[in-house]
C-alpha positions as CSV (number, residue, x, y, z in Angstrom):
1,X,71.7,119.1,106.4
2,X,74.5,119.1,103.9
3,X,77.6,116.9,105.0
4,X,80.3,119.6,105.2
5,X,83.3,117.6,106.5
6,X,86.4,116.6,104.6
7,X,88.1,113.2,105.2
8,X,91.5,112.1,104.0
9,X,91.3,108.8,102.1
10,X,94.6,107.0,100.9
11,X,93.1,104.8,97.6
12,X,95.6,102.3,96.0
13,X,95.3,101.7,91.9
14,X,96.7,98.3,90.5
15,X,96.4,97.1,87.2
16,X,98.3,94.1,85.1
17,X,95.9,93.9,82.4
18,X,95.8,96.0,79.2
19,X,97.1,99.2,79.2
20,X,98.2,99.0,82.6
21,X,98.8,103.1,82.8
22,X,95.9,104.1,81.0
23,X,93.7,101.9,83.1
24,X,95.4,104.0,86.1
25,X,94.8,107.3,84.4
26,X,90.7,106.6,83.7
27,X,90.6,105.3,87.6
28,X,92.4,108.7,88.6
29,X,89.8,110.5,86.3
30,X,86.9,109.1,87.9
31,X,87.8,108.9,91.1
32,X,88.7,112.9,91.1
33,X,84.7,113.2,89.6
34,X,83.2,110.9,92.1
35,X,84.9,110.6,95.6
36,X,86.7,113.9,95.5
37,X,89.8,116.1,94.7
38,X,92.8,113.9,94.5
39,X,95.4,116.1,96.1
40,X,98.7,113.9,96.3
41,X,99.8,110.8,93.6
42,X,102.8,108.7,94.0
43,X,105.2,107.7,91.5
44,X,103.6,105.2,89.3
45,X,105.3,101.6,90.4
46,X,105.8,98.4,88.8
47,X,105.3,95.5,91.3
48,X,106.0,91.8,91.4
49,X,102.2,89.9,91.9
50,X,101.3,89.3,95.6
51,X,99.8,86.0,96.5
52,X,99.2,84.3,93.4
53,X,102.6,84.9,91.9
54,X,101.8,83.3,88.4
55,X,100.5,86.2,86.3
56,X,102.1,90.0,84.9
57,X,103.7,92.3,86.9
58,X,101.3,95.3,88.3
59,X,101.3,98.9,88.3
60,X,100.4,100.6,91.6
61,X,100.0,103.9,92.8
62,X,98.5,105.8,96.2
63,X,96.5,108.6,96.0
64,X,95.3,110.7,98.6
65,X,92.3,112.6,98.0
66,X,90.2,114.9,99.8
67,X,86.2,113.7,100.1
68,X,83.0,114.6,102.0
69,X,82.0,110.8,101.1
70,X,81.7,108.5,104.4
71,X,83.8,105.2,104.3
72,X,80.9,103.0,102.9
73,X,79.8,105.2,100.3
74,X,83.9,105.2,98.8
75,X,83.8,101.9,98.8
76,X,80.5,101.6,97.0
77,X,81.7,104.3,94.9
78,X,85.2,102.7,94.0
79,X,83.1,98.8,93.5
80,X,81.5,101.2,91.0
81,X,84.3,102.5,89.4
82,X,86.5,99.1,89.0
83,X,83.2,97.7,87.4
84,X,83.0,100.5,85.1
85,X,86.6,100.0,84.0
86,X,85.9,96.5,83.1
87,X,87.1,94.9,86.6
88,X,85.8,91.1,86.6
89,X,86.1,89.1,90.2
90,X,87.0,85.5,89.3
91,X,89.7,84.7,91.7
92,X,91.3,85.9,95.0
93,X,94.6,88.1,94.4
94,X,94.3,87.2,90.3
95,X,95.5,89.2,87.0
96,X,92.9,92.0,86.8
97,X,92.3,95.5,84.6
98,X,91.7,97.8,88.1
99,X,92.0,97.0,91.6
100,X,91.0,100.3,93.9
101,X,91.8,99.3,97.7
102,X,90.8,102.0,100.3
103,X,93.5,102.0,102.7
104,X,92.9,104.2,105.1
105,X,90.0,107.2,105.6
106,X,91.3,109.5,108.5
107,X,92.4,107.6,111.4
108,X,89.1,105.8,111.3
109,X,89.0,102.3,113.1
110,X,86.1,99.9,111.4
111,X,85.4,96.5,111.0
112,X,82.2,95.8,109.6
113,X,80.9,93.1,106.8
114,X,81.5,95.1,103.9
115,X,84.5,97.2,105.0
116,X,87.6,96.9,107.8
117,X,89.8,100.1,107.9
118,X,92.3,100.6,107.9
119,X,92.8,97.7,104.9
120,X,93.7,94.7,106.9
121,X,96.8,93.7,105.1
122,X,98.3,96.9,104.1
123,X,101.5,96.8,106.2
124,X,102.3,93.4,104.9
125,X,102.6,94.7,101.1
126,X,105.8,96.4,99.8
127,X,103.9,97.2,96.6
128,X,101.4,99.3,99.4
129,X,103.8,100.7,101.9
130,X,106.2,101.7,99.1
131,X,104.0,104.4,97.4
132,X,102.2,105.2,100.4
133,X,105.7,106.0,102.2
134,X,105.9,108.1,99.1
135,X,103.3,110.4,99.7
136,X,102.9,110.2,103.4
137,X,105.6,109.1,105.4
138,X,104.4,110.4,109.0
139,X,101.0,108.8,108.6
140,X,100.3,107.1,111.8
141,X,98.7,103.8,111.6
142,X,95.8,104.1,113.8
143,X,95.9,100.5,115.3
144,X,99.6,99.6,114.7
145,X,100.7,103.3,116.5
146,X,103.5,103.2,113.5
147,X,104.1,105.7,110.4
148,X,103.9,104.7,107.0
149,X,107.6,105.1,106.5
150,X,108.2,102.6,109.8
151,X,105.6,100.2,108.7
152,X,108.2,100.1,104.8
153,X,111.0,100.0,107.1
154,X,109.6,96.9,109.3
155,X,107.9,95.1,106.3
156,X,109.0,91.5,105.7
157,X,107.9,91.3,102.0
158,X,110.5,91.4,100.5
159,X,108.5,91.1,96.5
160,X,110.0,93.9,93.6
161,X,108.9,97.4,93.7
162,X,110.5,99.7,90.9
163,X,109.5,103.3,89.7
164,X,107.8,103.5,86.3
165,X,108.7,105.0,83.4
């Protein structure tokens, strides 16, 4: 039987290596091939680094886009993708060419090996909650019972998050 329902999955892009906007751009592109139609973006931001502060300023963006794929198989699919695009994992929070973090898929509560949703540190990152506030302001936070735009509101980071040109 053919899996015929649609999930909602809010992906964040980073980048501060290379061309950080083209890197975002061939993400996009694959992401719309492989997990499913991207139906919202947010602004393209540049971001102070988060956790090891020594290294270039990112680019993020959230995307939400429309998939039949479960939670595990976007995450294989988006460990696929940041491979692809040259994505090497030497070191916990480091400079990098892609970083795809799955924030949230529907109001889904999971905490397995591989994958905890929604992402486990996503209220605690201006360079997260910013675009994500962005695109969806009234998404409830299925464990914290608070919207996107709250969750901005309430964040104590307090790291640079400017729009793109």
């Amino acid at each position: 039987m053919i899996n015929t329902t649609v999930h909602n999955a809010f992906l964040l892009l980073g980048s501060n290596l290379g061309d950080r906007a083209e890197v975002l751009h061939a993400a996009r592109e694959l992401i719309a091939g492989r997990v499913g139609r991207i139906t919202v973006t947010s602004s393209i931001y540049e971001t102070a680094p988060w956790g090891l502060l020594d290294q270039p300023a990112f680019l993020n963006q959230v995307l939400r886009v429309e998939t039949a794929c479960e939670a595990e198989d976007v995450l294989r699919i988006i460990l696929e993708i940041e491979h692809e695009l040259g994505r090497v994992r030497e070191q916990r929070w480091g400079a990098r060419l892609i970083d795809i973090d799955l924030l949230y898929l529907d109001d889904i509560v999971k905490d397995s090996a591989p994958l905890t949703l929604p992402h486990p540190r996503l209220h605690e990152r201006r360079f997260t909650l910013v675009p994500l506030a962005e695109i969806a302001p009234a998404f409830l936070h299925p464990l914290l019972k608070q919207t996107s735009a709250q969750l901005l509101s309430a964040c104590a980071d307090d790291s640079v998050v400017v729009l793109f040109s």
